[in-house]
C-alpha positions as a Markdown table, in Angstrom:
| # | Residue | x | y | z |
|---|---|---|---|---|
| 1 | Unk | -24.5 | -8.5 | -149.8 |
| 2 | Unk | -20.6 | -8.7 | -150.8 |
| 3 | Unk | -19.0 | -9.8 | -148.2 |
| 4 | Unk | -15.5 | -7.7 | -147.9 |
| 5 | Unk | -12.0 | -9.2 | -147.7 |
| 6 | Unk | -10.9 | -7.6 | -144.3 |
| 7 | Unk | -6.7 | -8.5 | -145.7 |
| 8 | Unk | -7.5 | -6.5 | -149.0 |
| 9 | Unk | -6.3 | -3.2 | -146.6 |
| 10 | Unk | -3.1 | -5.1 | -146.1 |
| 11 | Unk | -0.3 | -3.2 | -148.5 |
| 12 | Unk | 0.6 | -5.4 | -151.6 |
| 13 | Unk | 4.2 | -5.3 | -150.6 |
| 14 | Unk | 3.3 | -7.5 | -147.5 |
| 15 | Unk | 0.9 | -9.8 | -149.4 |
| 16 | Unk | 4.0 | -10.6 | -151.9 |
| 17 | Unk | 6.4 | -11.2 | -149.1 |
| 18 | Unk | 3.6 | -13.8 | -146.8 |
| 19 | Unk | 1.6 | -15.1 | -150.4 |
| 20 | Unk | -0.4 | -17.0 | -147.4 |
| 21 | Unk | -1.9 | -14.0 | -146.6 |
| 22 | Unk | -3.8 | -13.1 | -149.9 |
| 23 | Unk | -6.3 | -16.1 | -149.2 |
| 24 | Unk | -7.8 | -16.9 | -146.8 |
| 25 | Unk | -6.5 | -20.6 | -145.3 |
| 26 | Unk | -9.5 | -23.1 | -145.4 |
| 27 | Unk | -9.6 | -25.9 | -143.0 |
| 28 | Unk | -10.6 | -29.1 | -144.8 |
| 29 | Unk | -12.8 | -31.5 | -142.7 |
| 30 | Unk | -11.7 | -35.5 | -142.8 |
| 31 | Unk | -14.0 | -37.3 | -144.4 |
| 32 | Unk | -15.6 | -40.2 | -142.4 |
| 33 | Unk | -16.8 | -43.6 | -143.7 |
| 34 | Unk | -18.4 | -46.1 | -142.2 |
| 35 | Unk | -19.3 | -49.6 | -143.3 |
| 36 | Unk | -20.9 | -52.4 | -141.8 |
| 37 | Unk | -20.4 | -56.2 | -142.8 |
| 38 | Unk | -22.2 | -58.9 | -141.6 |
| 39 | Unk | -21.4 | -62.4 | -141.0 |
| 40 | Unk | -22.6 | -65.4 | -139.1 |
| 41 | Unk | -22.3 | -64.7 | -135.8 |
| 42 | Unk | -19.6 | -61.7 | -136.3 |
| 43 | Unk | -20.1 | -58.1 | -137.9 |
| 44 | Unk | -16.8 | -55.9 | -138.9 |
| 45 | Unk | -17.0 | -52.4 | -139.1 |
| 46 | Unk | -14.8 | -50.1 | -140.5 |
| 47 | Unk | -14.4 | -46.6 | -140.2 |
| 48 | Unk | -12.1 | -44.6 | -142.7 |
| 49 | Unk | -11.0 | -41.6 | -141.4 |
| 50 | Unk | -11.4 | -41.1 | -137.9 |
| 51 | Unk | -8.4 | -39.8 | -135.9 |
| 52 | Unk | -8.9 | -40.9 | -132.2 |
| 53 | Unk | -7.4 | -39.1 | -130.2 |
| 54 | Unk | -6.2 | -39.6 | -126.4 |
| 55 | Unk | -8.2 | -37.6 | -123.9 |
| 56 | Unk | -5.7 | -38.0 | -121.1 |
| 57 | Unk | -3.1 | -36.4 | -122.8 |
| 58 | Unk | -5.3 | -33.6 | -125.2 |
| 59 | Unk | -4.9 | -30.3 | -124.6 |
| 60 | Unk | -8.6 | -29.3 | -125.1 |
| 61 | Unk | -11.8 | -27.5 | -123.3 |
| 62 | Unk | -14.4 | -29.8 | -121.9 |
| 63 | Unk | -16.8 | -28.7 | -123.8 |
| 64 | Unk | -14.5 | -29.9 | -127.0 |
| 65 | Unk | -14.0 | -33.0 | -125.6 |
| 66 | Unk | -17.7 | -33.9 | -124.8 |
| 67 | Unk | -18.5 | -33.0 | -128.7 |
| 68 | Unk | -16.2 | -34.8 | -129.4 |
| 69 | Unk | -17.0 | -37.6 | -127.3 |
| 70 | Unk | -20.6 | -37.1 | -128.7 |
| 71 | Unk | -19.9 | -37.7 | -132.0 |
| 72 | Unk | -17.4 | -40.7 | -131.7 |
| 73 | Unk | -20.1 | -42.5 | -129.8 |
| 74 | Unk | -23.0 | -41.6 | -132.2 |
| 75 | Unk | -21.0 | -42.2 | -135.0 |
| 76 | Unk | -21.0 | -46.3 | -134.6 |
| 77 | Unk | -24.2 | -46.1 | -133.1 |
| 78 | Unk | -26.2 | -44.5 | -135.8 |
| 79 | Unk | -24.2 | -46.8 | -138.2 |
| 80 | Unk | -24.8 | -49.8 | -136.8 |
| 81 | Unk | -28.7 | -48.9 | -136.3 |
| 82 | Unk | -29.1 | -47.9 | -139.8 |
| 83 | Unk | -27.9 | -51.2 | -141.1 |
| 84 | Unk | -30.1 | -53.1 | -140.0 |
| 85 | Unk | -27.8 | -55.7 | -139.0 |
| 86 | Unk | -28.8 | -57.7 | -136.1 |
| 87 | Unk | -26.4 | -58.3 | -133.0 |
| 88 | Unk | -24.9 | -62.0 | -132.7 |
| 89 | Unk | -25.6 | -63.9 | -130.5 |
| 90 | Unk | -24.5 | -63.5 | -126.9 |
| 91 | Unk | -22.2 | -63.4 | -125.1 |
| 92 | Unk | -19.4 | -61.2 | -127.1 |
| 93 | Unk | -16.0 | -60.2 | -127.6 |
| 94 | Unk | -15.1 | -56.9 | -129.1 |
| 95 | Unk | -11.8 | -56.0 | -130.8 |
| 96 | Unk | -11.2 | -52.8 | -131.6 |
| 97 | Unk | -8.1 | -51.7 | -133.8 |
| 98 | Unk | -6.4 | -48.2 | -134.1 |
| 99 | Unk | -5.1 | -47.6 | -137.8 |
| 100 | Unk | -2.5 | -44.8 | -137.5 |
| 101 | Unk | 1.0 | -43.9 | -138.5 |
| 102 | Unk | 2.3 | -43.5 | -134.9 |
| 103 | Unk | 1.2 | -45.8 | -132.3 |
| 104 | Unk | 0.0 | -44.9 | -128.8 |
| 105 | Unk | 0.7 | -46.2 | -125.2 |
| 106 | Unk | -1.3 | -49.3 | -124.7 |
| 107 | Unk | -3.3 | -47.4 | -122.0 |
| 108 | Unk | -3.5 | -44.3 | -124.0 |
| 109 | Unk | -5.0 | -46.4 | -126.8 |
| 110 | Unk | -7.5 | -48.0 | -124.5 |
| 111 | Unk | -8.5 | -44.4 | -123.7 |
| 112 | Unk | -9.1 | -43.2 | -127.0 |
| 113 | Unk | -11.0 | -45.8 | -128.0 |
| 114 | Unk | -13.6 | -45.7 | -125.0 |
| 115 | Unk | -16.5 | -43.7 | -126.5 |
| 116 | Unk | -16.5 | -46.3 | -129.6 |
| 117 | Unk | -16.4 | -49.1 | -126.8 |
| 118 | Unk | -19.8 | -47.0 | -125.4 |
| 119 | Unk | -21.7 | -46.6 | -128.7 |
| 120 | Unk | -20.5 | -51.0 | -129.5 |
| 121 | Unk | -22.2 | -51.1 | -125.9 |
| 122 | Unk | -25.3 | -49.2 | -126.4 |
| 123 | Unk | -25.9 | -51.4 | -129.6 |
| 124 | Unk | -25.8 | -54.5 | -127.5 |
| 125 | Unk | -28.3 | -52.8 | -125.5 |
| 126 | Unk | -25.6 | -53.9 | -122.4 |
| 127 | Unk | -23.5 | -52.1 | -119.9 |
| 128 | Unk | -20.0 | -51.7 | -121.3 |
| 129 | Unk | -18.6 | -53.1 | -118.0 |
| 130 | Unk | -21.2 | -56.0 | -118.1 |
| 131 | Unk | -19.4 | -59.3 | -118.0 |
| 132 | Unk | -21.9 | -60.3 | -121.7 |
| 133 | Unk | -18.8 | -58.6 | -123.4 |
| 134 | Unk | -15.3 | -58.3 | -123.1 |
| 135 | Unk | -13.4 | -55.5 | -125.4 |
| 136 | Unk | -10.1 | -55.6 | -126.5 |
| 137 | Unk | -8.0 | -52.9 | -127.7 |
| 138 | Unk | -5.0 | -53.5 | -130.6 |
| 139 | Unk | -3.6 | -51.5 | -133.0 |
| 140 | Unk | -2.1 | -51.2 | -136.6 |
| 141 | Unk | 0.6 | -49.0 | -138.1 |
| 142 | Unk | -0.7 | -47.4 | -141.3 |
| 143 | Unk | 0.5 | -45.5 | -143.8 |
| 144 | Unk | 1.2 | -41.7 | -143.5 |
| 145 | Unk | -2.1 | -39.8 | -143.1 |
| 146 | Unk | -3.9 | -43.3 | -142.4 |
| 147 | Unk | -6.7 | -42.9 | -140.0 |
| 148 | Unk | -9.1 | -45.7 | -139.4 |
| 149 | Unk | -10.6 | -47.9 | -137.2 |
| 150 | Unk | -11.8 | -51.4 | -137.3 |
| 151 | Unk | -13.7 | -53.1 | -135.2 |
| 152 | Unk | -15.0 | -56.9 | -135.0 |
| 153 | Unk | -18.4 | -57.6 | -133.0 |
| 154 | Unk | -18.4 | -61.7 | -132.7 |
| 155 | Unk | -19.8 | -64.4 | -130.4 |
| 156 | Unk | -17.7 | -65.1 | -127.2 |
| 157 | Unk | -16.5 | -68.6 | -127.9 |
| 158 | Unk | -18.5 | -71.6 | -129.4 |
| 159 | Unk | -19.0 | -73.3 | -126.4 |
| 160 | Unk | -19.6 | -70.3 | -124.1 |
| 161 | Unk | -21.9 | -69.2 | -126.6 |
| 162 | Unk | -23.9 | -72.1 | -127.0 |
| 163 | Unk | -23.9 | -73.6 | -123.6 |
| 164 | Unk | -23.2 | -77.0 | -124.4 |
| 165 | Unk | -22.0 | -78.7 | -121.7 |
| 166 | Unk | -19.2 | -81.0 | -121.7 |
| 167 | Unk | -19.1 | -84.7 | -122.3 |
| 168 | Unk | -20.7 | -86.7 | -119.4 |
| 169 | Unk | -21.2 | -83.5 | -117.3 |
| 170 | Unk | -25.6 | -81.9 | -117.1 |
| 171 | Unk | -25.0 | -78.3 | -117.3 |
| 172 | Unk | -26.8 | -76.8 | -114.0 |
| 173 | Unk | -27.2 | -73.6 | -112.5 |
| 174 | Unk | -25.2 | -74.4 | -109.5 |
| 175 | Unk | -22.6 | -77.9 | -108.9 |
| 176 | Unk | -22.3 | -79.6 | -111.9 |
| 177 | Unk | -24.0 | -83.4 | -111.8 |
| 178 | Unk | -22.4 | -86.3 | -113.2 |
| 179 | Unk | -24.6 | -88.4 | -115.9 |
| 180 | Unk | -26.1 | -92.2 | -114.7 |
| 181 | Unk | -23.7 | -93.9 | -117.2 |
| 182 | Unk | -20.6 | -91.8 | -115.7 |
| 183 | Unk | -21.8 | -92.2 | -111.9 |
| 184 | Unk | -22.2 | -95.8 | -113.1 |
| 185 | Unk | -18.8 | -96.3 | -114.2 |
| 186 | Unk | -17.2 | -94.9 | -111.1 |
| 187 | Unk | -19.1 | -97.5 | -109.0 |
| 188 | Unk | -17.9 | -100.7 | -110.8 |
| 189 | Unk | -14.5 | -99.3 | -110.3 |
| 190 | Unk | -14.7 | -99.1 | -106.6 |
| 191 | Unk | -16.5 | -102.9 | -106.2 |
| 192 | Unk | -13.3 | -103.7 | -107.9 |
| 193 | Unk | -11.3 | -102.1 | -105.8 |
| 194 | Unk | -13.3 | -103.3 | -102.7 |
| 195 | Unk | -13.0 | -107.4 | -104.1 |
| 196 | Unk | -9.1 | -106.9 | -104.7 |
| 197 | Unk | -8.8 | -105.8 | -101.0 |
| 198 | Unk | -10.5 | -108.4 | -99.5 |
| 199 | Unk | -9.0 | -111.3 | -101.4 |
| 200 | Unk | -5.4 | -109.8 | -100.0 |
């Protein structure tokens, strides 16, 4: 079945003064992309594309905002999953960079990048407010009609990461003990402090 112009009624005296009107305007849809890289103990994902946009200032219907939410959150979720790249080790720090031509508020920006901080989150099979990983929230001017986001998954720190404790200090669950040659040392130090007294 032909489907029928409904503005091919409209006189052609009209459609030569507003040319928009003899076709139809089509909305184009961004194109996403999403790629994952891997590295020891970091993975950097980048996402071509995607315009985030501040809920606290959007003028939208809930409903439009919980798609929207949705698909921001599935978006790094799904591409993470599918890459089979395995998280680093714990704990973590996660930056995540706006790539726009305007920049935001620093809280706005925070904002607009939540549900990608949820779907990072769900990844690390953790609570986004869980102290295992801290996010951080930057951003980048880019050129006109840039839209992107990159975002860096990495271990928290070599030392917090690996739990090796300090020189002449046992790491413990509670206090932490000094080692026999440490404890050691501070004892000569008071015996010689103890003879110097006595000979004065």
């Amino acid at each position: 079945m032909t489907r029928r112009d409904p503005l091919a009624s409209l006189p052609a005296s009209l459609r030569a003064i507003n040319p928009t009107l003899a076709k139809p305007a089509i909305r184009a849809r961004r194109l996403v992309t999403v790629r994952v890289i891997p590295a020891v103990d970091v993975v950097r994902v980048t996402i071509d594309g995607l315009r985030l946009t501040n809920s606290a200032n959007a003028r939208e219907h809930w409903a439009a905002a919980a798609r929207r939410a949705k698909r921001e959150r599935g978006l790094i979720l799904r591409a993470l999953a599918s890459s089979g790249v395995r998280p680093p080790r714990g704990p973590w720090c996660v930056e995540i960079t706006r790539v726009a031509p305007r920049r935001m508020d620093s809280d706005g920006a925070t904002i607009a990048c939540k549900h990608l901080r949820d779907g990072v989150a769900d990844w690390l099979a953790v609570d986004d407010g869980a102290d295992a990983v801290t996010f951080a929230v930057d951003q980048r001017k880019g050129e006109p009609r840039e839209y992107a986001v990159r975002i860096v998954i990495a271990t928290r720190g070599p030392v917090e990461a690996s739990g090796a404790p300090a020189a002449g200090v046992v790491a413990t669950s509670g206090r932490p003990k000094a080692t026999a040659a440490a404890v050691g040392a501070v004892g000569r130090k008071r015996r010689g402090r103890n003879r110097r007294g006595a000979g004065a």
